[in-house]
Every structure is written in structure tokens, then in C-alpha cells.
N, C-alpha and C positions, 0 to 999 in steps of 0.2 A: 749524822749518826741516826736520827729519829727517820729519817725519810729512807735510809737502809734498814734498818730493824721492820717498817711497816713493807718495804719491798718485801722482806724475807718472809715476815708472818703470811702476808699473799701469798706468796710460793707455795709457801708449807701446807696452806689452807686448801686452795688448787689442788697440790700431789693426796693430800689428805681423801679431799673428795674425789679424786680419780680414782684413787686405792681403794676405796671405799666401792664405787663403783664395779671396778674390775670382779671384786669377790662376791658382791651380792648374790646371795642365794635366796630366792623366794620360800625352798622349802622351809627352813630354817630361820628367815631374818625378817624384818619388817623392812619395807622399803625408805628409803629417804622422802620427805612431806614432797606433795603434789598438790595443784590446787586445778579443780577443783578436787577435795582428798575423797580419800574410799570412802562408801557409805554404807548403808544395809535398809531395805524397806520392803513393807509386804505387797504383794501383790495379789492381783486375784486374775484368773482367770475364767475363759469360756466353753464348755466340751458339751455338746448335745443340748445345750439350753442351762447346763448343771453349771454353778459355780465352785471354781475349783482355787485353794488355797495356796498362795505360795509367797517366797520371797526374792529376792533382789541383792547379791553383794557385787556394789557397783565399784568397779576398778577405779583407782585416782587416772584423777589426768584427762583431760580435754577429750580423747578418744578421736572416734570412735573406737570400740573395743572388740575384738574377739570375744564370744559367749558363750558357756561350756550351761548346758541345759543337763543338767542330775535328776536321774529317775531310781526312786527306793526302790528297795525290796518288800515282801509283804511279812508285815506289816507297814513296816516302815521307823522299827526302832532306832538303825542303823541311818542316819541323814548322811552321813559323807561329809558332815559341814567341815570338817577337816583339808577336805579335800577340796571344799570350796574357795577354805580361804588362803589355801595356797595357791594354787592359779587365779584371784584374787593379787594375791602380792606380785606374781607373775604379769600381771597388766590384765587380764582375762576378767569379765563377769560370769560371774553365779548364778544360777536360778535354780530353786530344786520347789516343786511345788509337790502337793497332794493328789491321786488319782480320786475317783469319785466313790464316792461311800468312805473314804479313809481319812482321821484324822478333820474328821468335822467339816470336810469338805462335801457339797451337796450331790446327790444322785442314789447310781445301785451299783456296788461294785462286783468287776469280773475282769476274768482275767483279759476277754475281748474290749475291754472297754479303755483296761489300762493301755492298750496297744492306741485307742482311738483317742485318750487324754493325752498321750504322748505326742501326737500327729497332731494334734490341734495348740497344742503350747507350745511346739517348734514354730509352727505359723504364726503361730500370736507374737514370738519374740522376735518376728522379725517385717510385721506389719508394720508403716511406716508411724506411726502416734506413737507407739511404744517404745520402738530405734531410736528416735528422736529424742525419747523422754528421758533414756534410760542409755543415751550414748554406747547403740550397738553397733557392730558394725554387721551387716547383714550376708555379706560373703563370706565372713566366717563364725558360721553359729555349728557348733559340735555338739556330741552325742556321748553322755559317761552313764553306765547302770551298771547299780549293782543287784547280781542273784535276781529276782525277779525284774529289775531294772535292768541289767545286762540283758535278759530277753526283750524286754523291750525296746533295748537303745538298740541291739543289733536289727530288729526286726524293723523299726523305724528307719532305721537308717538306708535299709536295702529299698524302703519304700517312696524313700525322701532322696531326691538327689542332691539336693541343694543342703542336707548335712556334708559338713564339709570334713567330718572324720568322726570315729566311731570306739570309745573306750567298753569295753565289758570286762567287767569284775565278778569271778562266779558267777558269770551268767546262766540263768537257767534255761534247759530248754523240755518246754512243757510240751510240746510237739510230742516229744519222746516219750510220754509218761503215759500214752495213752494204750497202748498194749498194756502194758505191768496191769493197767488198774481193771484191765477184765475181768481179774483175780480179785472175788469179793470181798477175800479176807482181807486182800492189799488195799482195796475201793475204802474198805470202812478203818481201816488203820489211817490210812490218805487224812481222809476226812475228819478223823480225831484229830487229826496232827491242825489243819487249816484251822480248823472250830478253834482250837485254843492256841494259835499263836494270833486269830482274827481279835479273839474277846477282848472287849472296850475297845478297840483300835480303829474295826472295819464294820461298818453297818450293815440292813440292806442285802445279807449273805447268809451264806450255812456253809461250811464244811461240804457238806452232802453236793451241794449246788454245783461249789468250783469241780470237787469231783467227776459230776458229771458233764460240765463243760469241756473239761482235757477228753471224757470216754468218748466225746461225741465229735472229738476234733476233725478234719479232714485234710488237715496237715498244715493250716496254717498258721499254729502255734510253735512250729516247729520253725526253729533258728538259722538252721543249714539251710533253710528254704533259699533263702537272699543271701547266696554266698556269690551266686554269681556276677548280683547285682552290687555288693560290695569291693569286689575284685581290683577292681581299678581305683578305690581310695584306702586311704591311712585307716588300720584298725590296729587297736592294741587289746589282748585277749591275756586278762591276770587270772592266775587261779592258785590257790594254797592247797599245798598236798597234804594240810591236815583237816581239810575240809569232808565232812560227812554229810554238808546241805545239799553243794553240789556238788559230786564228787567229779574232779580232775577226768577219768576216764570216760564220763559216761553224758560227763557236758562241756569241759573246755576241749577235751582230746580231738572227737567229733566233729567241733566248728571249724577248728583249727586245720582238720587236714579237709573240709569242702572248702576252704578258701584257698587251698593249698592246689587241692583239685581244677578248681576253677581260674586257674593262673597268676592268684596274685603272688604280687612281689613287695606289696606293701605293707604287708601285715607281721605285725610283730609279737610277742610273746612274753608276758615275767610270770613266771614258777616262783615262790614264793615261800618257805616255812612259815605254814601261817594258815589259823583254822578260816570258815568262812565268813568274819567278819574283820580276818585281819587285826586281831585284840593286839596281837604282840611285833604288829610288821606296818604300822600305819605311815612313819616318815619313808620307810623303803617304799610302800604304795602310791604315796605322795611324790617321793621322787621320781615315781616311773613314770605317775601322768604325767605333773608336768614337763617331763624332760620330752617326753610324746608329744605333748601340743605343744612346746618350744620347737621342735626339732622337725617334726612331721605336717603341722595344720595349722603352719601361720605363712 
């Protein structure tokens, strides 16, 4: 009778953890223990000689790992760590680090530069010291930004072939901003606006500065640029239509139909009830990544 009763408790235990298995949802649930388990540690990196601040949420489990690299917005109030640590539970590592002048991080911040800190911390996570350290897996390190990060993941991404897919979340496209701000009265309202979402945040900057780095653009700020170059990988392009940072028509609409233009077939799209920071639609965002890099860039 005892050696029936522990057969059955086995049983039970088995269908238990299979069941268990079957429904696990990373958005939602923590995963069952792994060893070696999930971690979190800072990291630093290297862009123009400037040290750049960041961190590490290392997925459980022996790995290697798929690596999803998060680039903010500006300032940078919004981290996405939300979003981290759900593809995190996912199997997937984290990294979201600081661009230069931002968040204590060393340099002179611009918007050319966040393009060139991005470029240089895709490389660094997949330099072989760091893989190793940090159990990446190097064919698939992916690209998520949001609002000034979505310009940069998309623009990164077109530049990088070895991203192996490409999320932007209200991505901004600063390309486009440069007409408008001819208009002096728009140039110095622009620049109100940067000056005080910068303050205590961004060093090394003025309002005045980033403004006239978009007036003097020649169109490499512009997002559409590398649509043709993105064409043939996984891109998922979020945007909330209560957004008035960047609004739906005037920056997701635009990307969405050059990459439409330029033949992909891989690019996808979630619309969203939800202003530009996504206050009220964060598990629906989170479901979208992950089910994107579940589904599309593994």
C-alpha cells in the first residue's frame, strides 16, 4: 500500500509539473527555479573613449541566451525594466544601459551620439569576454526602443545586420522634425520643450544645441532611411493613439508603410489604447514583445 500511495504521489507530481509547464506565461508568472537562477548586475560600457552605464538581467539557465538590448527615450525616465523582466522570464537577457551625458553616464550628449552609443553596446554584447561572462548567445542579440529609443533601435538596426530583429515602441523619427523647426517660433518652443525634460537628467547639452542638430540634419536622423535595409528581418512597430509625444500619423504611420514599400513581409504592428508611455497598457505591451521575440527572432 505505501509503495502504491508513493507511486501515485510521483504521478501526481510529474502531471503537476507538466501542467504547470504547459501554462507558464512569462508575462505574468515567474518561472520554475533554474540553476544557474536569474540575476541582475551593472555593467559598464565603452562609446568614443566615454564610459557608458548600464545593467544586466541575466536569464536562468546554463544558456546561452537570446539578448534583447533596450535603448530609452530622452530622457530616460521611462526604463522599460518592465519589459525587461518579462523576456527575462522568457529565457531572454536584459541589458538597457545609459547614452553619454545621460544619467551619470560620461561624455556630451546628442542625438548623433545616441545613434553611435547604440552601435557600440550592440557590439560590446556580443564581443566574445562579455558572451561568455554574461552567457549570450551572439546570433541572437535583438534591438527594442522606445520614443527616442525606437529611433535608435530602428536606425541601428538598418545599420547592423547581425541584429537579429528590431522592436520600436513610439519610435521617434527626428529625420522628420527638421523642416517644422525652420519655423523659429517652433525652433524655440522645440528647445523649451528638450531644456526641461533634459534638466538634472542630461548634461553636456542645451535644448538650443539638440535643436539645431535636427535643423542641420541631412537626413540621417530620419528612420525610413533603413527601411529597405530592414526589409528582410522581423520588426515590430507599437504605437498608442493617445499619444501626443509621438503621434501615430506622423511617426509610426510613415515607418510602417517604407517597410511596406520596400517588401517586407515581416513586419508586424500593435495599436494600442495607450498614451506614450503606455501608463495604462504595460502587460498588453509586454505581451506583444514577448510573443514577438517568441514567435518571430528565436
Amino acid at each position: 500500500m505505501s509503495s502504491l500511495r508513493h507511486t501515485l504521489s510521483a504521478a501526481l507530481l510529474v502531471f503537476a509539473t507538466a501542467a504547470t509547464a504547459a501554462v507558464f506565461d512569462p508575462v505574468t508568472m515567474d518561472p520554475p527555479p533554474q540553476d544557474p537562477p536569474a540575476s541582475m548586475e551593472g555593467v559598464h560600457f565603452s562609446s568614443a573613449g566615454a564610459n557608458l552605464n548600464g545593467v544586466i538581467y541575466e536569464a536562468a539557465g546554463a544558456g546561452p541566451h537570446p539578448t534583447l538590448l533596450l535603448l530609452h527615450g530622452f530622457p530616460g525616465n521611462e526604463l522599460n525594466a518592465d519589459i525587461a523582466q518579462a523576456v527575462r522570464r522568457a529565457g531572454w537577457n536584459a541589458v538597457i544601459f545609459h547614452y553619454r551625458g545621460a544619467w551619470g553616464s560620461d561624455g556630451e550628449f546628442s542625438f548623433t551620439h545616441v545613434l553611435e552609443d547604440s552601435a557600440a553596446v550592440f557590439a560590446a554584447i556580443r564581443a566574445n569576454d562579455f558572451a561568455a561572462a554574461h552567457r549570450v548567445d551572439t546570433s541572437q542579440v535583438a534591438l527594442f526602443g522606445h520614443s527616442m529609443g525606437g529611433f535608435a533601435a530602428l536606425i541601428t538596426g538598418a545599420r547592423t545586420p547581425e541584429a537579429r530583429c528590431v522592436v520600436s515602441v513610439a519610435g521617434a523619427n527626428f529625420g522628420a522634425m527638421g523642416p517644422a523647426l525652420a519655423d523659429p517660433a517652433r525652433a524655440s518652443e522645440t528647445a523649451a520643450q528638450f531644456q526641461s525634460w533634459a534638466e538634472g537628467y542630461i548634461r553636456n547639452v542645451s535644448g538650443a544645441t539638440l535643436v539645431r542638430e535636427l535643423q542641420s540634419g541631412d537626413g540621417a536622423l530620419d528612420i525610413t532611411r533603413g527601411a529597405a535595409a530592414l526589409a528582410a528581418r522581423p520588426v515590430l512597430l507599437v504605437t498608442g493613439s493617445k499619444d501626443v509625444v509621438t503621434p501615430t500619423q506622423s511617426n509610426h504611420d510613415p515607418m510602417l508603410a517604407a517597410l511596406r514599400a520596400a517588401g517586407s513581409t515581416r513586419t508586424r504592428e500593435l495599436r494600442l489604447d495607450a498614451d506614450h508611455a503606455f501608463d495604462g497598457a504595460r502587460i498588453a505591451l509586454a505581451r506583444g514583445v514577448v510573443d514577438f521575440l517568441q514567435r518571430d527572432c528565436r
